[in-house]
N, C-alpha and C positions, 0 to 999 in steps of 0.2 A: 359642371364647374370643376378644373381642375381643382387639386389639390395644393397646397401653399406649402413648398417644402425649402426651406433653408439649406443649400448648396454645402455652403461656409460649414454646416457643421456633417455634411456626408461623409467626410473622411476618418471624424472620429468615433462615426456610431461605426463606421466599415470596423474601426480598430479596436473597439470594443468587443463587434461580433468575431473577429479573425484570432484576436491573442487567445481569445476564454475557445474558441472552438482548436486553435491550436495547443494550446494547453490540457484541455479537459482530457484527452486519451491517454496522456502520460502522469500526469500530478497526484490525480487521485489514487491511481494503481501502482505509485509506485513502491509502498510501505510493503503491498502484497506480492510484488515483483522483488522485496528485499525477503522475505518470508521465504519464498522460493528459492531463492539462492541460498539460502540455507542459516541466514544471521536471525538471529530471537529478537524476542519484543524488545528486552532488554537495548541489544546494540542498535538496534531500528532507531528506539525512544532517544536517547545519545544522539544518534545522528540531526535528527530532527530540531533535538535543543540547541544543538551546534549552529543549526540550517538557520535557526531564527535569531538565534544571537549575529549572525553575520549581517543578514537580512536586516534589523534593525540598526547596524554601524553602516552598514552599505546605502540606505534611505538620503540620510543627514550628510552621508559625503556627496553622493550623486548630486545630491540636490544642491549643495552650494558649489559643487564645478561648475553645473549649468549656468547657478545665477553668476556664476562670479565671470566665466570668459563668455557667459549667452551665446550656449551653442547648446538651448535644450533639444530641440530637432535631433541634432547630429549625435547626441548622446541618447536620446531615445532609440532612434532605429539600430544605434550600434548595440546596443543592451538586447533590443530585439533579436537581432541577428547572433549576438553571442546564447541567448536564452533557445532559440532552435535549435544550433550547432552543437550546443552541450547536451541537450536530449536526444536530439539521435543517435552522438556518439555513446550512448548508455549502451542501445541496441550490443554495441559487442563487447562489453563486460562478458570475461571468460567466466565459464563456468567451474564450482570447486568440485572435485572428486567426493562423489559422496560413497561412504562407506555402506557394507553389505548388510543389510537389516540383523540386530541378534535376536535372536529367541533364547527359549526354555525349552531342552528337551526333558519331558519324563517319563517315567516308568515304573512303572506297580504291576497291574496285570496285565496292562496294554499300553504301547508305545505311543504319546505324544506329541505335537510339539505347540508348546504356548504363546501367543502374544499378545500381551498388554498395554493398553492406548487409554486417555481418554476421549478421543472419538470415536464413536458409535456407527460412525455411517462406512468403518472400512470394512465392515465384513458383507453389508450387504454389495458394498462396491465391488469385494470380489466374486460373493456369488452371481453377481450381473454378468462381469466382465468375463469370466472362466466358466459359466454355467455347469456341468457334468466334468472337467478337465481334471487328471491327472496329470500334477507336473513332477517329476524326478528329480531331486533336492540332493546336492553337497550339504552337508552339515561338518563344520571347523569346532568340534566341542572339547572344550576344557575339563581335560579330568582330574577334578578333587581327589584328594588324597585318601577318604572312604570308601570310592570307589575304584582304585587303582588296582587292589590285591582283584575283585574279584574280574576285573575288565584282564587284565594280566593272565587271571589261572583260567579262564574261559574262551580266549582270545588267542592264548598264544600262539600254538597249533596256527593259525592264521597271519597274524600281524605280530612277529616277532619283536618286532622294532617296538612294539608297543609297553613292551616289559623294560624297554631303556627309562630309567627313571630320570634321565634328562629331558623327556618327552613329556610336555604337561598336554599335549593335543591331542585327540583324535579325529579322523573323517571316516564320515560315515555319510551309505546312500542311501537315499532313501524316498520312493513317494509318496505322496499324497495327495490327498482328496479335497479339491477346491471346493467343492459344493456344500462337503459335509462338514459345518464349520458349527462349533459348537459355541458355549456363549457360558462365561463366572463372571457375575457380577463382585466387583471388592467394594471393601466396605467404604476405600478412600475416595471412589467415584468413578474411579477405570475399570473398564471392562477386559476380561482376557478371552480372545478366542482360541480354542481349541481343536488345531487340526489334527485327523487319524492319519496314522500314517499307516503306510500298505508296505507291505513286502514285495518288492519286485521277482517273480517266478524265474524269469530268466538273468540273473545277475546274480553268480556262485556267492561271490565275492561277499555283495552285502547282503545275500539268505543266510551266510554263516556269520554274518556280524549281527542278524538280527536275530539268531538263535544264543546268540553269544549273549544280548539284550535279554532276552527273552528267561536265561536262563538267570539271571539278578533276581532281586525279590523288589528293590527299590533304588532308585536313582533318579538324579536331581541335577542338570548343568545348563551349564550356559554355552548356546550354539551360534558360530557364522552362518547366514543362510544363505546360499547360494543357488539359486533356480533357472540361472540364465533367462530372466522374467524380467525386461525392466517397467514392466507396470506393476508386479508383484515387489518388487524392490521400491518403488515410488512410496506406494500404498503405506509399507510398513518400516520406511523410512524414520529414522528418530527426527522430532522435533523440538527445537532446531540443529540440525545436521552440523553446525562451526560452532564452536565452543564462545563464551564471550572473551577468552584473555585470546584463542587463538585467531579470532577473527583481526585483528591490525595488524596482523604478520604477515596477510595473505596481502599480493600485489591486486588479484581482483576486489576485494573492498577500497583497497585506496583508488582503483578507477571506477567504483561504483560511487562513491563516497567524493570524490575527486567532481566527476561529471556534474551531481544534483548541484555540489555549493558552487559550479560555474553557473551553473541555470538559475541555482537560488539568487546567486545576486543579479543575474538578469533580471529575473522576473522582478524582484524587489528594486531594480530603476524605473523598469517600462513602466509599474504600477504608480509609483509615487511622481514620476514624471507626466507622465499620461494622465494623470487626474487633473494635475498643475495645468496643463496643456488643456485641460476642457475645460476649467473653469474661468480659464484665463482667454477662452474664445468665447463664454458663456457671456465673462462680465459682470452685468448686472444679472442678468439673467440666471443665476445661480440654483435657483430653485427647480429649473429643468435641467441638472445634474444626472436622476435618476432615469429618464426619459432618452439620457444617450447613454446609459450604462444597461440601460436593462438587453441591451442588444448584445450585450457580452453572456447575459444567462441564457439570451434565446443558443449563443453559439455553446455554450458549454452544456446544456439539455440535448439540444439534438445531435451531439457529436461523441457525449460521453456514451451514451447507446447505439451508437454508430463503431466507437471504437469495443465498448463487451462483443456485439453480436462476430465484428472482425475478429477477437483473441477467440472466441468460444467455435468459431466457424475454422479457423485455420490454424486450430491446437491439434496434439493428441494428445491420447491416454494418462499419458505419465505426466505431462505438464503443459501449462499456458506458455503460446508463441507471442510474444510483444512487440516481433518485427513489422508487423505491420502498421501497428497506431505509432509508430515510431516514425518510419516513413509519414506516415499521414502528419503526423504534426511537422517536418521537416518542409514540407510544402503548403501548406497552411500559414506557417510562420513567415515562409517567404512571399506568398501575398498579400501578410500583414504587410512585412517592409514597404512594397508595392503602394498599400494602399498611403500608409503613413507618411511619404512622401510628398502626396496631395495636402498633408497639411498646412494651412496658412496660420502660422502662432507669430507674435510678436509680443515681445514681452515689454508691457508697459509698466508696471510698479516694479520701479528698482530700490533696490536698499543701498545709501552710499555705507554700511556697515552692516554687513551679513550677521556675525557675530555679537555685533553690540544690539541689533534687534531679537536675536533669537536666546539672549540671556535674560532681555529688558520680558518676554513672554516667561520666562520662566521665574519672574518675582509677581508674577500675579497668579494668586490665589485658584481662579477660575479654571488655567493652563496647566494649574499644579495635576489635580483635582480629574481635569480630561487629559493628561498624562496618566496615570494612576488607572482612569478608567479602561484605555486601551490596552494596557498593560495587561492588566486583566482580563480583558476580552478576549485577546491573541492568548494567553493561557487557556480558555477553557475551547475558543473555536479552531486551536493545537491538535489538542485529544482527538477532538469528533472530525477534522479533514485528515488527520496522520492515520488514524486507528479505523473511523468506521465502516470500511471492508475487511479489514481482521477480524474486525467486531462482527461484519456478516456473514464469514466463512466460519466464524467458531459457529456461528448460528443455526447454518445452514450447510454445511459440508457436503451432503449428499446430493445437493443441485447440479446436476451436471452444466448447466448453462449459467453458471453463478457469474461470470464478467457480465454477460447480459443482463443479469438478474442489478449487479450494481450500477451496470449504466442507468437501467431504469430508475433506480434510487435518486441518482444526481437530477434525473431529470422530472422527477416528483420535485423535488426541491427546487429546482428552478424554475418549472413552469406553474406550481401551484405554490411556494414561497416568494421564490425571487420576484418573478416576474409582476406579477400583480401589485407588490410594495413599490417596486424600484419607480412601476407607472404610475401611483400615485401617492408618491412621496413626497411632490410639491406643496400638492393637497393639504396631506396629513400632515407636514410641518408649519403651516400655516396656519391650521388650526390645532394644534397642539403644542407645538414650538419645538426646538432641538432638544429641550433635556430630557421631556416628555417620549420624545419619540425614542430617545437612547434610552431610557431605561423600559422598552418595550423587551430589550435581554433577556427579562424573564422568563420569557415565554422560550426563551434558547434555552434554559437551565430545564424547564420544566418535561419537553418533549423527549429528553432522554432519560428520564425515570420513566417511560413508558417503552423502551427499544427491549422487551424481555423474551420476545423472541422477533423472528424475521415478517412477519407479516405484519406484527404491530406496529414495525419499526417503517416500513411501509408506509403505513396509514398516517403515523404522526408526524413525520417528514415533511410532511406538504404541510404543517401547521410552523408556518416559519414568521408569526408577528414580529421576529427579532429583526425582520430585513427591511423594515421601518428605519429601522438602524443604523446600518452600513450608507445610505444617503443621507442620512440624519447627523452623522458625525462627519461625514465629508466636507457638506456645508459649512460645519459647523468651523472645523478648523481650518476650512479656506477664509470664511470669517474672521475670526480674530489673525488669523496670521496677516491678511491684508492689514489691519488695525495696528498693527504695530511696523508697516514698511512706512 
């Protein structure tokens, strides 16, 4: 017995699966991709507020172009087409010059040099990465006025220039022992490690600046570290590396920052049109909403793991490579187009006043009320899509396969949350009803007082009752919005 499949709606389960797998390589990564280029939580969280204040002006305009000249088609696949375009052109967002890591040099009966993080996992990362390795270090160190006379009466003999008291720096060479990395806990939660440093035998120069050292009783400064190492330079890199005032000054944020709010307001048409577009081929049939959505979490599960194992496989040392899930959604997005095409929509409920229907919704109680609720929604499911891979690298730092590790995340969530509600959400609104199933959120609020470390956060992930939800409120305002055309 064949199987009984409806044609009429093959293009938009296609378009479901093609946006969410075109999309998943880039969307979620790219808070961590802002991280990396060197902007704090701070400018990140900004941007994102921005992202969605536009995102929700951009909804209500798209949407009444469509209905007003009905040319929803040609405005969906245009939005499409601009939401790919803008995400690839991310890929060449310049990179900012990052400065050279500073330390602490000191000295008491043996010569130091300090560095203090709150992550934990850089020193094992360097014992991995340099095993037994001495590397030979510049040090750019600023000398305090304490120590001036005796670096001066011990020095001079050597570095004359040093006694110019217009001279606040000194350089000094110096190696040291990647392996032998020692470990102060502070009291404020950061760690300092503590590398020895070696006196180079063969190098006059700085055996008599470390006799010069040597011959102090104590000293205390602040040093440029220079190792010609750019994974030693990654590792002990400040975080975040662009200040927040000096981050809008630089041209690369305004084409980083530039690019997402072209793609933000893409995505924020295809989505709100695209929904319009299947409920409105659905009809009556409304309640099998989720049944052609859920083919959007199948593409966004197996593509967000598809696009970790690509950044984690074709990275190095020092940093994640994102050219490639870049590319990947550049082509994916154009067989959205491809598919979207094939759509057959016609728009039957016309409003002869856009405007006077969409005010007449907002004097009922009920529309107040499921405004208010989404409002809130999009606040707190904000947080948890913008942050939680920031949230899994503070976690988990020392995974070397950590993009893998979060594709797998998205794809707990989707195949053990999404998927399973979105296929029987007809179901469960039927016997539950729409309010019922909206306030199943709770169970959204609650799995994140359980995310306290990486593997928890794993396991309670796939407990996603809240995606009862996301079909639950669809219906719900294709419903009354029909109601008042």
């Amino acid at each position: 017995m064949r199987p009984n499949i409806n044609k009429d709606l093959l293009p938009i389960k296609a378009h479901y699966f093609l946006f969410n797998a075109g999309t998943a390589p880039v969307v979620p990564f790219m808070p961590t991709l802002a991280k990396q280029l060197g902007y704090s939580s701070i400018v990140v969280g900004t941007m994102y507020t921005i992202l969605a204040v536009i995102g929700m002006l951009t909804k209500p305009l798209v949407g009444f172009l469509s209905d007003r000249y009905q040319r929803h088609r040609m405005l969906f696949i245009s939005c499409e087409i601009l939401t790919g375009l803008a995400f690839f052109l991310i890929t060449f967002t310049p990179g900012v010059q990052k400065p050279l890591p500073v330390v602490e040099l000191h000295h008491e009966s043996t010569t130091t040099v300090r560095y203090c993080s709150s992550d934990n996992c850089i020193s094992t990362n360097l014992k991995n990465h340099f095993q037994n390795q001495t590397l030979t270090c510049k040090l750019h160190c600023q000398i305090e006025p304490f120590i001036w006379n005796d670096m001066c009466k011990e020095c001079f003999q050597i570095k004359p220039e040093n006694c110019n008291r217009s001279s606040e720096y000194v350089d000094l060479i110096r190696d040291i022992n990647m392996n032998d990395i020692g470990m102060d806990q502070l009291t404020d939660g950061k760690t300092c490690m503590i590398f020895t440093v070696i006196q180079p035998a063969d190098d006059l120069e700085a055996l008599e600046s470390t006799d010069c050292l040597d011959n102090s009783t104590y000293f205390n400064t602040t040093c440029e570290l220079n190792c010609n190492n750019e994974y030693l330079h990654s590792q002990l890199a400040e975080s975040p590396v662009i200040s927040n005032s000096d981050a809008v000054s630089l041209y690369q944020f305004w084409w980083f920052f530039g690019m997402l709010t072209i793609s933000w307001i893409g995505m924020a048409a295809v989505v709100s049109i695209g929904d319009a577009i299947c409920f409105a081929i659905l009809g009556e049939r409304g309640h099998l909403y989720g049944k052609q959505r859920l083919y959007g979490s199948v593409g966004w599960g197996i593509f967000s793991i598809l696009a970790g194992i690509l950044v984690d496989s074709m990275s190095t040392d020092t940093e994640k490579d994102y050219t490639a899930v870049f590319w990947m959604t550049a082509i994916i997005m154009a067989l959205d187009v491809l598919a979207s095409i094939k759509l057959k929509h016609t728009q039957t409920h016309l409003s002869p006043n856009i405007l006077k229907d969409v005010g007449q919704m907002f004097l009922s109680m009920r529309c107040v009320i499921f405004f208010i609720w989404c409002v809130f929604i999009g606040l707190g499911t904000a947080l948890i899509w913008n942050f939680l891979f920031w949230h899994l690298e503070n976690l988990s730092s020392c995974q070397d396969s950590m993009k893998t590790l979060q594709g797998f995340v998205m794809a707990i969530q989707c195949f053990c949350g999404e998927l399973p509600f979105f296929f029987s959400s007809g179901w469960i609104l039927k016997k539950i009803g729409h309010i019922n199933a909206m306030r199943s959120v709770v169970c959204f609020a609650h799995r994140t007082f359980k995310w306290c470390n990486f593997w928890s956060l794993l396991r309670y992930n796939g407990l996603l009752c809240q995606y009862s939800g996301p079909a639950g409120h669809r219906n719900y305002y294709a419903r009354i919005s029909w109601s008042y055309i």
